[in-house]
MDAnalysis code that builds the backbone (N, CA, C; Angstrom):
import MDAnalysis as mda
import numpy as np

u = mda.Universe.empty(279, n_residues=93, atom_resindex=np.repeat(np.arange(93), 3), trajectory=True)
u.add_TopologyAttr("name", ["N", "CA", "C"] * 93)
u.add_TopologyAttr("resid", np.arange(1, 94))
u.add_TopologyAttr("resname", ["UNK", "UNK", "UNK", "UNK", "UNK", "UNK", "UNK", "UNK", "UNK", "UNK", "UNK", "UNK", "UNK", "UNK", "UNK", "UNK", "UNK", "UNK", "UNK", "UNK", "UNK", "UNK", "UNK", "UNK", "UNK", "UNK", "UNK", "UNK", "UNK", "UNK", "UNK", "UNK", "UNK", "UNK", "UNK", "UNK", "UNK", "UNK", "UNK", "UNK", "UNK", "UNK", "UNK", "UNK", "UNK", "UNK", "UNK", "UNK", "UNK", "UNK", "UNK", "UNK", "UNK", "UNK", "UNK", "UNK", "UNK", "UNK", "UNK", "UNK", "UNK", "UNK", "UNK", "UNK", "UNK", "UNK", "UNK", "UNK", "UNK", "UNK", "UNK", "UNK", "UNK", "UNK", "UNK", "UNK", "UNK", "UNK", "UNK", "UNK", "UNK", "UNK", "UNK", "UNK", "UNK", "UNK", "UNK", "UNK", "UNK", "UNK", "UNK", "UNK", "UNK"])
u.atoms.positions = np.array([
    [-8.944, -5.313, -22.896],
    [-8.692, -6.577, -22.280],
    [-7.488, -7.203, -22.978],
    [-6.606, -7.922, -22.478],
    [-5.436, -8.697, -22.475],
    [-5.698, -10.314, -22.675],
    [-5.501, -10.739, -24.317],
    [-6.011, -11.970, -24.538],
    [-3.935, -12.809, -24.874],
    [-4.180, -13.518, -23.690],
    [-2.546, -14.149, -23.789],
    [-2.897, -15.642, -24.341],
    [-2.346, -15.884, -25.415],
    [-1.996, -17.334, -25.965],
    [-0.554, -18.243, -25.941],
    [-1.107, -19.558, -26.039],
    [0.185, -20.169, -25.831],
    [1.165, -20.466, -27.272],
    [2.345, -20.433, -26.770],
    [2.978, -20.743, -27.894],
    [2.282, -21.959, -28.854],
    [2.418, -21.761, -30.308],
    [1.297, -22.355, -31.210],
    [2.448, -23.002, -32.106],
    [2.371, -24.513, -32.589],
    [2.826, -24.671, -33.723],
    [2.796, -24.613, -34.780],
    [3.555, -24.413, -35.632],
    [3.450, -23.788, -37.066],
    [2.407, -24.377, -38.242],
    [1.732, -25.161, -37.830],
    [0.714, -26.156, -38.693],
    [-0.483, -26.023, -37.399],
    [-0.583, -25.301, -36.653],
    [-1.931, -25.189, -35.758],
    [-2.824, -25.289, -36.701],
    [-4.098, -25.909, -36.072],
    [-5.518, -25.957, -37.378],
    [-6.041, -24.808, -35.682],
    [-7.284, -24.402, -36.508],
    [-8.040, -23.524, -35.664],
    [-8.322, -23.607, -34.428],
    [-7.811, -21.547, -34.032],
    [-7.495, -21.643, -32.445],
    [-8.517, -21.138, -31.647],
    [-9.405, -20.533, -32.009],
    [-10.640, -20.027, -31.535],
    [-11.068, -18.748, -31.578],
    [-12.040, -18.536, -30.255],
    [-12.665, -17.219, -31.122],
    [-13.534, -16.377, -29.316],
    [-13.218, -15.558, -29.383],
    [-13.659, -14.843, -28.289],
    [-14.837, -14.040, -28.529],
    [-15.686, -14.041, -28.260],
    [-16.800, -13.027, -28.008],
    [-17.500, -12.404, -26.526],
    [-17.545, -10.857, -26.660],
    [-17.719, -10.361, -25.596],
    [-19.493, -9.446, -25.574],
    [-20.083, -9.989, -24.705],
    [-21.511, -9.415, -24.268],
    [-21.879, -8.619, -22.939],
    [-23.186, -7.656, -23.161],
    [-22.946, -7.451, -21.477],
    [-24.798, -7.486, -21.406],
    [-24.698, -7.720, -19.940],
    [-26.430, -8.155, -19.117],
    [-26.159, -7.063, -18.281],
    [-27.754, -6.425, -18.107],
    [-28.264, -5.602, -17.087],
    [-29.422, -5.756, -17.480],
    [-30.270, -6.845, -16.460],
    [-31.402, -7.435, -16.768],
    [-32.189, -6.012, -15.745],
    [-32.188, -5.492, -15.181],
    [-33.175, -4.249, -14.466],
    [-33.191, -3.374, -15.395],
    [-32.358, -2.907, -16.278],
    [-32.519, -1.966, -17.083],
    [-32.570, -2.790, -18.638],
    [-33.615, -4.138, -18.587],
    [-33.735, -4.521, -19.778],
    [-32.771, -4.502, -20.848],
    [-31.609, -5.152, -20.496],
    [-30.222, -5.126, -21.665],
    [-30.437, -6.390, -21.002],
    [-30.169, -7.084, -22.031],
    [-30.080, -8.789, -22.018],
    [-28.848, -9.500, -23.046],
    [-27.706, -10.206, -22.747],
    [-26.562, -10.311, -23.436],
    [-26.558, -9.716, -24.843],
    [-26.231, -8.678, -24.647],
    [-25.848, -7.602, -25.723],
    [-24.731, -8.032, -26.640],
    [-24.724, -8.060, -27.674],
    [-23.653, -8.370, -27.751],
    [-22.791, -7.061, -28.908],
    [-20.865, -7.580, -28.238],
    [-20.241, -6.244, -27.972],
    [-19.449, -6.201, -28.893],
    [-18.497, -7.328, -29.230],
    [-18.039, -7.759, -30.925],
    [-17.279, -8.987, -30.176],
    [-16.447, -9.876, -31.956],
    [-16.203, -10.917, -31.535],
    [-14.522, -10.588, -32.078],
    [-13.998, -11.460, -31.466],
    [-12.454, -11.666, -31.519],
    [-11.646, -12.817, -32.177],
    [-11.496, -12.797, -33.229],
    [-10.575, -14.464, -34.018],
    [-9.363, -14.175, -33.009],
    [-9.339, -15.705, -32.933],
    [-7.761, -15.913, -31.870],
    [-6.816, -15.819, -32.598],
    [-7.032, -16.613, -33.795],
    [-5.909, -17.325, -34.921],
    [-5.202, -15.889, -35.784],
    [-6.059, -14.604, -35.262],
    [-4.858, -13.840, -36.204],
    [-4.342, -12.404, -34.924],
    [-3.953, -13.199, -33.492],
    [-3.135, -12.693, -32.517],
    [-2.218, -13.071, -33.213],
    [-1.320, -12.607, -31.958],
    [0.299, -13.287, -31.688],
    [0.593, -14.260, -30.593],
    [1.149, -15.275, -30.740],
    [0.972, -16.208, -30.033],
    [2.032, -16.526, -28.844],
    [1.860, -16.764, -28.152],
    [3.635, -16.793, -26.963],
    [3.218, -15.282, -26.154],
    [2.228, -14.914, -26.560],
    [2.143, -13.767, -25.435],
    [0.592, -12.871, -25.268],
    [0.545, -11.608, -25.058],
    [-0.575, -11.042, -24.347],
    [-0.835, -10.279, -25.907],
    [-2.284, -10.218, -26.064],
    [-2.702, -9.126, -27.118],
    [-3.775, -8.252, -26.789],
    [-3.532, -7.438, -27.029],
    [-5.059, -6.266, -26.535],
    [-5.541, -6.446, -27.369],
    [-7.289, -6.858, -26.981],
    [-8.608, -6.841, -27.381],
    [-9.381, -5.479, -27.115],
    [-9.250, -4.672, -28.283],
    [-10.977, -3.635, -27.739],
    [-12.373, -3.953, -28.853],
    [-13.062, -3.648, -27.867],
    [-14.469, -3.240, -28.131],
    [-14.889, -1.988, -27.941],
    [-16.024, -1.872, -28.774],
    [-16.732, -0.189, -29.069],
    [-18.278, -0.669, -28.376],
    [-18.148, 0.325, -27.154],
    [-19.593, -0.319, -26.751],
    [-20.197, 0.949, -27.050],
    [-21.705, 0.684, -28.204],
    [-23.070, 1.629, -27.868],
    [-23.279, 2.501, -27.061],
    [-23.436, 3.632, -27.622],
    [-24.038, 4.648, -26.732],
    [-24.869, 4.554, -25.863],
    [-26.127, 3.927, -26.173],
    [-27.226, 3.233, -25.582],
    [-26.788, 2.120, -24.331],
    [-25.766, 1.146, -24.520],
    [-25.177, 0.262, -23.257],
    [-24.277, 1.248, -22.314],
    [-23.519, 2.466, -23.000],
    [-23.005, 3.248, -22.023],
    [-23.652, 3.768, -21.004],
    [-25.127, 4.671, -21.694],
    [-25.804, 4.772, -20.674],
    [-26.233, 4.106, -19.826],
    [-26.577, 2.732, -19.719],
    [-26.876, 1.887, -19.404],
    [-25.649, 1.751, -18.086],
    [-24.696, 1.600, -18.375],
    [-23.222, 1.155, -17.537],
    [-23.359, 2.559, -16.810],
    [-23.564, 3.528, -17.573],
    [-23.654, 5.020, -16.300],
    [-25.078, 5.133, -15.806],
    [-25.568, 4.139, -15.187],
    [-27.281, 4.418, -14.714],
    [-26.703, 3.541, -13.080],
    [-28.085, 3.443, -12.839],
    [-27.881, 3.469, -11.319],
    [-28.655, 1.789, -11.423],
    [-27.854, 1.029, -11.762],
    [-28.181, -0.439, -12.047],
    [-27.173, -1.243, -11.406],
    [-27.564, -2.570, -10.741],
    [-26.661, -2.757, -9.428],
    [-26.012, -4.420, -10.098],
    [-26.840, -5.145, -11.298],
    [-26.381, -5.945, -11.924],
    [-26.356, -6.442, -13.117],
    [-25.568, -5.332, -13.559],
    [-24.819, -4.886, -14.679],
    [-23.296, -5.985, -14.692],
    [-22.909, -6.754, -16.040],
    [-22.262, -7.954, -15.747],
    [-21.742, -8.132, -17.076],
    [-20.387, -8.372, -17.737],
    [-19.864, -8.703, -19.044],
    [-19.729, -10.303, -19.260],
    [-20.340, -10.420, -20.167],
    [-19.897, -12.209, -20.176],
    [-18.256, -12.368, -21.400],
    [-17.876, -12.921, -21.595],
    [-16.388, -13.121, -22.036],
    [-16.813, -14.456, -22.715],
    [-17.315, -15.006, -23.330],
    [-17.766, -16.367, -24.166],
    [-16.182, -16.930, -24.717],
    [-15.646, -17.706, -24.702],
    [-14.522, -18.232, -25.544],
    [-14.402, -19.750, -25.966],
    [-14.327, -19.686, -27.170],
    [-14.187, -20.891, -27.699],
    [-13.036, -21.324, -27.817],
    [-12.227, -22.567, -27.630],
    [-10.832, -22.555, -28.201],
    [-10.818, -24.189, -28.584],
    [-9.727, -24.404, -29.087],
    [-9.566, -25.414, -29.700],
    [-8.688, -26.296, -28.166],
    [-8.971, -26.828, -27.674],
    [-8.719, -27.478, -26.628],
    [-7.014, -28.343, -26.825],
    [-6.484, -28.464, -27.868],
    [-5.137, -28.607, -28.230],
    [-4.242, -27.768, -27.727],
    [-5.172, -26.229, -27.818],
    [-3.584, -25.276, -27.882],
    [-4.370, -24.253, -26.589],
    [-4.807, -25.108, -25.612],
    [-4.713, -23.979, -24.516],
    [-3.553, -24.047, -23.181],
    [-3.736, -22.662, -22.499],
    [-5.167, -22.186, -22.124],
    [-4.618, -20.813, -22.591],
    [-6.202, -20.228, -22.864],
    [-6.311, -19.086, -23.124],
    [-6.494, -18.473, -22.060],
    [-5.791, -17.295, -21.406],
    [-5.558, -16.608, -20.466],
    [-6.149, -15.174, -20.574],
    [-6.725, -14.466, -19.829],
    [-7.447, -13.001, -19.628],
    [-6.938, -12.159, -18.777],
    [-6.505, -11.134, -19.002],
    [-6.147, -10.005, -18.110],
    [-6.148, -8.691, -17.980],
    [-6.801, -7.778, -17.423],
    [-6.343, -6.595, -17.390],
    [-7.415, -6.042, -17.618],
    [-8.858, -6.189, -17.761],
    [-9.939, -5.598, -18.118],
    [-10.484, -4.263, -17.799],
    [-10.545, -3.524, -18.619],
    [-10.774, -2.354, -18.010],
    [-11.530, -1.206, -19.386],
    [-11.621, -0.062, -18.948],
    [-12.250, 0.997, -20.112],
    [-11.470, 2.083, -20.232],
    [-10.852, 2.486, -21.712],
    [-10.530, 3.852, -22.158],
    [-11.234, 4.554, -23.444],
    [-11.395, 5.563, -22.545],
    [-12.027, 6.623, -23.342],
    [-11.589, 6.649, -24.949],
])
């Protein structure tokens, strides 16, 4: 995933913090959670790739025959220095 920030001034106090979970309440996974992301040590003025290492156990889960299966994206930010922007979500091997 593609975490884009805005240009930040040089005395910013704290910029936030991303955390990523996933639900598949039929196959009993309930916000899992996937890891978390400090904003404050991106690069700022542009896009940064975020990965996560998801569990063997949630993979299977994501390869089962489950119809609402769902990532939540939680983000906190410091409401001074937004917006925090998302793009590009996707999975590599």
């Amino acid at each position: 995933m593609e975490v884009g920030l805005p240009d930040l001034p040089p005395d910013y106090y704290w910029l936030g913090q991303m955390n990523l979970f996933v639900e598949c309440p039929s196959a009993g996974l309930w916000q899992t959670f996937l890891g978390y992301q400090p904003l404050q040590i991106l690069f700022d003025g542009e896009y940064n790739r975020s990965e996560y290492t998801i569990p063997q156990h949630v993979q299977d889960v994501l390869n089962g025959d489950f119809d609402d299966c769902k990532f939540i994206i939680d983000v906190s930010s410091n409401s001074a220095y937004t917006p925090i922007l998302l793009d590009g979500g996707g999975f590599v091997p």
